[in-house]
N, CA, C and O atoms as a CHARMM CRD file, in Angstrom:
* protein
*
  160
    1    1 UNK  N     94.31300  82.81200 101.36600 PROA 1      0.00000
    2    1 UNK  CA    93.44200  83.51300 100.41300 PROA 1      0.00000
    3    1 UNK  C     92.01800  83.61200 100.97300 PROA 1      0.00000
    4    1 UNK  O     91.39500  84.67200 101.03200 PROA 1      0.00000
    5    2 UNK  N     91.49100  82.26000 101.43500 PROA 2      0.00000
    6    2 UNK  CA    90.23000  82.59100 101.88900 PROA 2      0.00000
    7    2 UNK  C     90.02900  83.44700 103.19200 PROA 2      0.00000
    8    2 UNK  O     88.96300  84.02400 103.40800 PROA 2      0.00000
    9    3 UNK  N     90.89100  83.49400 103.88300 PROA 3      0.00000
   10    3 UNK  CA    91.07300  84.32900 105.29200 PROA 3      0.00000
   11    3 UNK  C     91.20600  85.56900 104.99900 PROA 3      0.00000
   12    3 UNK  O     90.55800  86.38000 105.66100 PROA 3      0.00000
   13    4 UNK  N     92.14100  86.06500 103.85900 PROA 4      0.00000
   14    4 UNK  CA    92.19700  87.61000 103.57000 PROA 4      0.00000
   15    4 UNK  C     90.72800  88.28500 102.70400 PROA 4      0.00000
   16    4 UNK  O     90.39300  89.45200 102.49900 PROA 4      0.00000
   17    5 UNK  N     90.04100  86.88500 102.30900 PROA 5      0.00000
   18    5 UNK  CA    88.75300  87.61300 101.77200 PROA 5      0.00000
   19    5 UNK  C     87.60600  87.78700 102.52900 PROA 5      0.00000
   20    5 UNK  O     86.63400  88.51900 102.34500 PROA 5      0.00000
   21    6 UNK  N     87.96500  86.71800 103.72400 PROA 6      0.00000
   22    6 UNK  CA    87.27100  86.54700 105.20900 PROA 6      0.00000
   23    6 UNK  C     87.08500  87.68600 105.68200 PROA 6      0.00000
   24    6 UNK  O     85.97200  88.08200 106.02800 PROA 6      0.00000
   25    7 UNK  N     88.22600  88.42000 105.76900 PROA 7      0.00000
   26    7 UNK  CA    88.20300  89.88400 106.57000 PROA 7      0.00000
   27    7 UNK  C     87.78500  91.26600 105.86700 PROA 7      0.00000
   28    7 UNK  O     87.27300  92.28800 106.32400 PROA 7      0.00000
   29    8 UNK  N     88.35100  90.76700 104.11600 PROA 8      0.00000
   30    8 UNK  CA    87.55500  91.86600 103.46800 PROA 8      0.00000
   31    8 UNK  C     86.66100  92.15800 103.56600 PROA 8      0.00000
   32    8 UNK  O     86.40600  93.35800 103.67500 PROA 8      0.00000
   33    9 UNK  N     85.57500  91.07300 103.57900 PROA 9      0.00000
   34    9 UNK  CA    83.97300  91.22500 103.25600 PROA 9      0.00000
   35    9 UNK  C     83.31500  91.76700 104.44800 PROA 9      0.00000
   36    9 UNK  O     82.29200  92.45300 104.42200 PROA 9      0.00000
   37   10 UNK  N     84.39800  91.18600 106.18800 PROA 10     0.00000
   38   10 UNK  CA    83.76000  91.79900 107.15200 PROA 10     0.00000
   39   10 UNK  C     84.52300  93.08800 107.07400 PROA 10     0.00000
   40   10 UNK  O     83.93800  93.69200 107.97400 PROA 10     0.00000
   41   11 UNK  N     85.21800  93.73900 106.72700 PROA 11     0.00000
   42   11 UNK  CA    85.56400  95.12600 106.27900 PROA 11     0.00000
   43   11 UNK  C     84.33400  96.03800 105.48400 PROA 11     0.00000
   44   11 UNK  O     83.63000  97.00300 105.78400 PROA 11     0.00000
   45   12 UNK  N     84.46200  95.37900 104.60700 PROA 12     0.00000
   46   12 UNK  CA    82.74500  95.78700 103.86600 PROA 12     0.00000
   47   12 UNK  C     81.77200  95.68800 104.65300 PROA 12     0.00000
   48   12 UNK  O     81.55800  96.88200 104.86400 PROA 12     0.00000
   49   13 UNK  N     80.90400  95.05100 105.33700 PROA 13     0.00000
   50   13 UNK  CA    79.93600  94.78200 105.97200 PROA 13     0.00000
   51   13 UNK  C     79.67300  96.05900 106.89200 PROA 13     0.00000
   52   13 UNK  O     78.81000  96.93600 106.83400 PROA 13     0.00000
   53   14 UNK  N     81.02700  95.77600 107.99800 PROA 14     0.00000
   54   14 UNK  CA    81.19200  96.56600 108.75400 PROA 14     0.00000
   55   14 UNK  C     81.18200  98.15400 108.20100 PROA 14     0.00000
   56   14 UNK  O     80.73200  99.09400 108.85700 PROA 14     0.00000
   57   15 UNK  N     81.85100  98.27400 106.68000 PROA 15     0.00000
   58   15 UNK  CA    81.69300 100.02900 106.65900 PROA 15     0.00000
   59   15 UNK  C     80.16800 100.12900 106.22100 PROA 15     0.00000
   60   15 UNK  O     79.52600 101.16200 106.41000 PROA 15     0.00000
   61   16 UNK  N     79.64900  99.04600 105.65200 PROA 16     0.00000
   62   16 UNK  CA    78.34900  99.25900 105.29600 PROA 16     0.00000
   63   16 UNK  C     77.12900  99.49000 106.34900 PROA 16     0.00000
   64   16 UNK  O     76.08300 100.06900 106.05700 PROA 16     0.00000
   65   17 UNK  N     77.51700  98.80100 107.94600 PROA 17     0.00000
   66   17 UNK  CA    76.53100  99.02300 108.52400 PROA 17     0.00000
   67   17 UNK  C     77.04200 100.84700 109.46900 PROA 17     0.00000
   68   17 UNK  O     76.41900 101.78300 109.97000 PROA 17     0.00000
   69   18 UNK  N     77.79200 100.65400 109.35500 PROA 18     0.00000
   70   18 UNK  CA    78.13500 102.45400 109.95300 PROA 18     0.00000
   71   18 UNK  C     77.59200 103.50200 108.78400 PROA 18     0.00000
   72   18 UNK  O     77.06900 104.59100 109.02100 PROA 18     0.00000
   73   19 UNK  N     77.80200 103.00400 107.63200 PROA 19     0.00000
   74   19 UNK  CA    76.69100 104.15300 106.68900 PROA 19     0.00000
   75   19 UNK  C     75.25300 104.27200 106.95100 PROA 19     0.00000
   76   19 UNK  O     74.53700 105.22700 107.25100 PROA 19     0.00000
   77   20 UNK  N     74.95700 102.54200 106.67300 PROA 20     0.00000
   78   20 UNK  CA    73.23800 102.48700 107.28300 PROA 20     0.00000
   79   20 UNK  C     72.91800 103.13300 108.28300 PROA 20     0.00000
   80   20 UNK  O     71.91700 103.84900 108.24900 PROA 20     0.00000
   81   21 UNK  N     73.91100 103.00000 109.71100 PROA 21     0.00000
   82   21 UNK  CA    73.37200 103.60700 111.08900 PROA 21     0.00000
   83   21 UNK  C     73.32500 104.87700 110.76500 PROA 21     0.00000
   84   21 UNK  O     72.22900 105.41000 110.94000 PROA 21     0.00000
   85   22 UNK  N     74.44400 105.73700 110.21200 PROA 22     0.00000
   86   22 UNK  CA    74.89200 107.52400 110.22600 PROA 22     0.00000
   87   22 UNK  C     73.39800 107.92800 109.74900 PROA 22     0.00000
   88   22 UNK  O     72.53500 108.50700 110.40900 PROA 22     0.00000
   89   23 UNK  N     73.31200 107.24700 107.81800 PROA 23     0.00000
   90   23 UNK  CA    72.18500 107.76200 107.18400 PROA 23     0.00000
   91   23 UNK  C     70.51400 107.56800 107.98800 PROA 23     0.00000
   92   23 UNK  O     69.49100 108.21700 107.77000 PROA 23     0.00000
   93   24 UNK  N     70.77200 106.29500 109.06600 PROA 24     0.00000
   94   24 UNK  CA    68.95000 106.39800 109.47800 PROA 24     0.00000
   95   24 UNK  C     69.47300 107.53600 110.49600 PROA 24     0.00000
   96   24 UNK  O     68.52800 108.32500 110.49800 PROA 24     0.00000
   97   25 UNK  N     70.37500 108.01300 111.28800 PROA 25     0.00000
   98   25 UNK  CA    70.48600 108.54800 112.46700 PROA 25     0.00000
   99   25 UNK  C     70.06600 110.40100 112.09900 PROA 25     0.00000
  100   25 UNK  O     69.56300 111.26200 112.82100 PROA 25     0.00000
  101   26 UNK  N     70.45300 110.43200 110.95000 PROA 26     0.00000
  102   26 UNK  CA    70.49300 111.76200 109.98400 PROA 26     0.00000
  103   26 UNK  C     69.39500 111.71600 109.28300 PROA 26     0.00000
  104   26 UNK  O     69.09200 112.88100 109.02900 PROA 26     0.00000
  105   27 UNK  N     68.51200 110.87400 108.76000 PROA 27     0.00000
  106   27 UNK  CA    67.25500 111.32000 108.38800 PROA 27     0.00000
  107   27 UNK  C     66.28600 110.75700 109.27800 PROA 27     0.00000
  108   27 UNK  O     65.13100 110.68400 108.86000 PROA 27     0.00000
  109   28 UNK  N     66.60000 110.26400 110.65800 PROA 28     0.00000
  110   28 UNK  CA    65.60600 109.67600 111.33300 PROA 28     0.00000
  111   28 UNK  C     64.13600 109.41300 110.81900 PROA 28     0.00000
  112   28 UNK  O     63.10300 109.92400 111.25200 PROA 28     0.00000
  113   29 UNK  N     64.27300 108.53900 109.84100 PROA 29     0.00000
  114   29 UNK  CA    63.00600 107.73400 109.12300 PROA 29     0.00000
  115   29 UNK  C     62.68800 106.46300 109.71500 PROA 29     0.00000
  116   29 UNK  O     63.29500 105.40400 109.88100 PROA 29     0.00000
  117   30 UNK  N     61.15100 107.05600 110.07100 PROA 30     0.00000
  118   30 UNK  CA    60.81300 105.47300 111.02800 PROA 30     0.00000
  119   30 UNK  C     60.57100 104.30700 110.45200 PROA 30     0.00000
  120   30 UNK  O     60.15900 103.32000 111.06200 PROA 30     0.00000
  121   31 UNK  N     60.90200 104.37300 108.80600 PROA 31     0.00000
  122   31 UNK  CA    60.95200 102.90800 107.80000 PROA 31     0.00000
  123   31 UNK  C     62.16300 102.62300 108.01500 PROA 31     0.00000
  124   31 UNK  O     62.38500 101.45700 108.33800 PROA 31     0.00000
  125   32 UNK  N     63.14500 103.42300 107.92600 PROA 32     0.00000
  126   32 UNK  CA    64.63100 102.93400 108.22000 PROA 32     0.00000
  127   32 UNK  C     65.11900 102.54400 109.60700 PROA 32     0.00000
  128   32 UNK  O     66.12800 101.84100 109.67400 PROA 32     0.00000
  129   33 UNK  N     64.40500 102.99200 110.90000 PROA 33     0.00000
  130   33 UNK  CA    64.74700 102.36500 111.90200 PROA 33     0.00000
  131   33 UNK  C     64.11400 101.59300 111.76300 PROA 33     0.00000
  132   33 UNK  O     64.80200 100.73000 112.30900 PROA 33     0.00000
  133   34 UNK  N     62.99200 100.93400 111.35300 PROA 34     0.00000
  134   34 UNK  CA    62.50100  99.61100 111.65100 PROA 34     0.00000
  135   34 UNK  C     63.05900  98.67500 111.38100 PROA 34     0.00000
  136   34 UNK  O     63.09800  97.54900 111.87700 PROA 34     0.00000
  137   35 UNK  N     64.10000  99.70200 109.53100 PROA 35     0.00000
  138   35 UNK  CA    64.62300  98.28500 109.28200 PROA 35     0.00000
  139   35 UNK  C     65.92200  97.76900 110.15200 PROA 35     0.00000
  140   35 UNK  O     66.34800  96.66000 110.47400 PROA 35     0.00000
  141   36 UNK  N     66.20600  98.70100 110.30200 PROA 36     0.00000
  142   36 UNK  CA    67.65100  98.41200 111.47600 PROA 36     0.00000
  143   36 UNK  C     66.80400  97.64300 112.63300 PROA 36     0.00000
  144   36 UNK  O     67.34700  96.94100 113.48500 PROA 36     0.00000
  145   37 UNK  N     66.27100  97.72700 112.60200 PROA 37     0.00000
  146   37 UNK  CA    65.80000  96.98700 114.57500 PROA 37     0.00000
  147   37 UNK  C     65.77100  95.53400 114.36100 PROA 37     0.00000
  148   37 UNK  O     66.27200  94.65100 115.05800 PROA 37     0.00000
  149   38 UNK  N     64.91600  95.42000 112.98600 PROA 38     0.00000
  150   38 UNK  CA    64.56200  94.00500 112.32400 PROA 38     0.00000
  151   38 UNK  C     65.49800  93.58600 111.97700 PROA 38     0.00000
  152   38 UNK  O     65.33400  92.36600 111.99300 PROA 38     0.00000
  153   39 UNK  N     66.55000  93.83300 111.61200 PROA 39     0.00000
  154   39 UNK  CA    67.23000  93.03900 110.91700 PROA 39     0.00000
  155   39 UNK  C     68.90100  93.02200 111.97600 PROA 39     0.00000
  156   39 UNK  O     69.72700  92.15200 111.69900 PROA 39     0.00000
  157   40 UNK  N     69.17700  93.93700 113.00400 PROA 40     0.00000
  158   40 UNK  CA    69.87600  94.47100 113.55200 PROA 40     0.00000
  159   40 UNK  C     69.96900  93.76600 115.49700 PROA 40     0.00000
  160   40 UNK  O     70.74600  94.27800 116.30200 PROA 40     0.00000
């Protein structure tokens, strides 16, 4: 149980940071790359 929620959340994570990248890559906002650099 904890292993299949292990992988969910990095399932989530993971689709969450490919949205973050697409959306800063598509509005290339230099608040949003910063935040990717900082935190990335």
């Amino acid at each position: 149980m904890i292993a299949s929620s292990e992988k969910f959340g990095f399932v989530l994570i993971e689709r969450w940071l490919s949205n973050l990248k697409s959306i800063a890559f598509l509005r290339l906002d230099n608040r949003e790359l910063d935040f990717i650099k900082r935190y990335f």
